[in-house]
N, C-alpha and C positions, 0 to 999 in steps of 0.2 A: 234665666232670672237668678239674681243671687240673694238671697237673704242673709243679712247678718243680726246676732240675737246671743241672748244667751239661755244658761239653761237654769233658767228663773235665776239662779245664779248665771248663768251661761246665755251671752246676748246671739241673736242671729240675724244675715242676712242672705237674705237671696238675693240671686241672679239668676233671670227667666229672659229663657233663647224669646219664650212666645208667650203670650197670654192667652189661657182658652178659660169659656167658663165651665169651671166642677160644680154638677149642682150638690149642695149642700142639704142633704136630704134627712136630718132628721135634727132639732133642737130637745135641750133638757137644762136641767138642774142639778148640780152635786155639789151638797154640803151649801146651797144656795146660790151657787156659783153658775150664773146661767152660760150655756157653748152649745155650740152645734158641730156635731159630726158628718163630714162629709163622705164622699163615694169611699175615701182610701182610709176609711177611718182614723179621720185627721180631726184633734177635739179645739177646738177653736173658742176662743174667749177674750174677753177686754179686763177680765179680772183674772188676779194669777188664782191657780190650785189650791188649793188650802190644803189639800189629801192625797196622799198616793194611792194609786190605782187599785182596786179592788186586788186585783189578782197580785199584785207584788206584797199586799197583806196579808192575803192568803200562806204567800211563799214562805215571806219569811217567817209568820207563824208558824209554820211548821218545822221551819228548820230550825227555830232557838225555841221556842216555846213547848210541841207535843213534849219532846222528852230532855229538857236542858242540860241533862248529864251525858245525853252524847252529843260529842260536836258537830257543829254546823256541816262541817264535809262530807263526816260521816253518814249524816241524817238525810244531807241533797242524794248521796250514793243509794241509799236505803229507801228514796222516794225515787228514785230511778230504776232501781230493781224491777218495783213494782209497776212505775208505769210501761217498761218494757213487755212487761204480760199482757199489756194491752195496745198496744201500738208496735208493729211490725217495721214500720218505717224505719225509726226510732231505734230500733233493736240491731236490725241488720246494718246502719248506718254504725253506730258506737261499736258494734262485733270487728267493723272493718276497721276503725278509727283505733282499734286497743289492737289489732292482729298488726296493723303497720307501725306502731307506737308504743311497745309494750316496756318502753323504760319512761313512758309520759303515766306524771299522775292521773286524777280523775278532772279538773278541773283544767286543767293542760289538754286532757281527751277532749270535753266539750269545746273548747275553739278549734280542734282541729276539726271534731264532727259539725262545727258549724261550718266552716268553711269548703266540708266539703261537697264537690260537685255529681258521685258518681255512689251509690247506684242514681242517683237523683238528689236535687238540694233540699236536703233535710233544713236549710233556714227556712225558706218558704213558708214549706207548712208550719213549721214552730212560729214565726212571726204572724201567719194569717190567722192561727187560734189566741194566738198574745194577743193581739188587736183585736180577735173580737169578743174576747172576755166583757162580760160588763157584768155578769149575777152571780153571786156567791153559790146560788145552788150548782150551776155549771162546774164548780170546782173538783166535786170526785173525778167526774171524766171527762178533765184536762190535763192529757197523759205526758205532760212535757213539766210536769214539776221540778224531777230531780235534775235536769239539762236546765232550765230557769235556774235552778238555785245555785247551781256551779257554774254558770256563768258568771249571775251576780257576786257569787264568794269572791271573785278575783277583780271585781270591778274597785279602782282606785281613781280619786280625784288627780285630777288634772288643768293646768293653766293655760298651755299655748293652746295657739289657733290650731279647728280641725275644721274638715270638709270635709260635706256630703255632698254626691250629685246622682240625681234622678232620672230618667228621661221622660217625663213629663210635668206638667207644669204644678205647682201648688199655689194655688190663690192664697195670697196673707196680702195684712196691713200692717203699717207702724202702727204701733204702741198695741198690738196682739199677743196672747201670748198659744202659741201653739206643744199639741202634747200628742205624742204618736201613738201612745202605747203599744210600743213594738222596741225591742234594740235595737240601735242605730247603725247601719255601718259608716264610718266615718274615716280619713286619712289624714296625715300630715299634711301632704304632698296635693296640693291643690289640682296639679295637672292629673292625677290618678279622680278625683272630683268629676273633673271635667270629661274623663272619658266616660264617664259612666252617666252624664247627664247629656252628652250628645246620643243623636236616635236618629235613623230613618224619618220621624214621624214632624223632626222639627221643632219640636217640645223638650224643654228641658228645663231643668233649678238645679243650682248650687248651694248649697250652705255654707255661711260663713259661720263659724262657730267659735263664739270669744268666750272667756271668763271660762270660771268652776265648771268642769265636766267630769261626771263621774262615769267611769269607762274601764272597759275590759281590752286590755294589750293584748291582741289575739295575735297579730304578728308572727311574733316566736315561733307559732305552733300552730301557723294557716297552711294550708297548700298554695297559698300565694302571697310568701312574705313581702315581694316588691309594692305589696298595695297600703302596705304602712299600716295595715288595718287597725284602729279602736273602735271596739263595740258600745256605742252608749246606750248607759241601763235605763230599760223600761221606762223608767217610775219620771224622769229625765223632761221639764217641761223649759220651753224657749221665751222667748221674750226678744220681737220683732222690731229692730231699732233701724232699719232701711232698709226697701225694697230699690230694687235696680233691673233695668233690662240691657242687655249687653248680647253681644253678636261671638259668638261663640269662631273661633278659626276652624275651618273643617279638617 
């Protein structure tokens, strides 16, 4: 399936190999804004966000606000120190990501440490805690601050078309607006899309992604620059302007 939308600036569509049903297992309210969240923590709405994400307010508080006489980079480094004290993943991932890369800044280091696949994919667990932030008290021990914050430092708006693909399916409608809270992986290159939204399983979505995207060019400094990679940030909500089912070529 492909959706195409934007990201409230930014329209999307999908393209879905198959349609299955996601139950949608919990509804709410933010800032009055009634959505429901489904199994993949996918926040769904007929009215747009009025608010970013708890956890991206969090962030950036911290990085321009606790101490505004040091800079934003310095401060994400400095909320990454710390959370290395407490997250091993995390540690030994960036230890490896700076022992292969030691002429890469800090903010150069965290696309490569997203990208990477070995000891294990440190995205994973960084996007399953991003997505399931929802309470402010949760904030001391979510130890991926200062790798949030230097991603976002290098995220820049962007105009052309980008693609996501999935291998499974995401239930939307016209005129919804969908919000992941997670960064996005996304590509230029629509066939790099499509490989990643075919699956054994038969299930798949594409995104079509038009208009304003504000996104991190990891590219440069992935272990896998062929994938065109940009990272869309967090905070990043769609706006569903056609749904389509389409037969994906094996």
């Amino acid at each position: 399936m492909v959706y195409t939308g934007t990201g409230c600036d930014a329209f999307v569509t999908l393209f879905r190999k198959l349609f299955t049903n996601i139950d949608v297992n919990r509804s709410t309210t933010y800032y009055k804004v009634p959505f429901a969240i489904d199994a993949y923590g996918v926040e769904r709405s007929f009215e747009p966000f009025y608010s970013q994400p708890k956890l991206y307010w969090n962030v950036t508080y911290d990085m321009y606000e606790v101490d505004p006489k040091i800079p934003p980079t310095e401060r994400a480094e400095i909320m990454l120190a710390d959370d290395m004290l407490h997250n091993s993943k995390l540690k030994v991932t960036w230890e490896i990501a700076m022992s292969t890369n030691p002429a890469y800044n800090s903010e150069q280091l965290a696309a490569y440490a997203y990208s990477m696949s070995e000891p294990e994919y440190l995205y994973i667990a960084f996007n399953d805690e991003t997505s399931a932030f929802r309470d402010d008290s949760n904030y001391l021990t979510y130890y991926y601050k200062g790798f949030y914050g230097l991603l976002l430092l290098s995220c820049q708006d962007y105009d052309f078309e980008l693609y996501r693909g999935v291998n499974y399916t995401v239930p939307a409608e016209v005129n919804q607006y969908l919000r992941f809270n997670r960064f996005l992986s996304s590509s230029k290159n629509f066939g790099i899309a499509q490989k990643y939204a075919n699956s054994s399983t038969g299930q798949g979505t594409i995104f079509v992604i038009q208009g304003t995207k504000h996104a991190n060019h990891i590219a440069p400094y992935s272990i896998v620059p062929e994938d065109e990679e940009y990272l869309i940030s967090q905070d990043a909500q769609f706006f569903v302007t056609d749904v389509r089912t389409i037969n994906f070529p094996e």
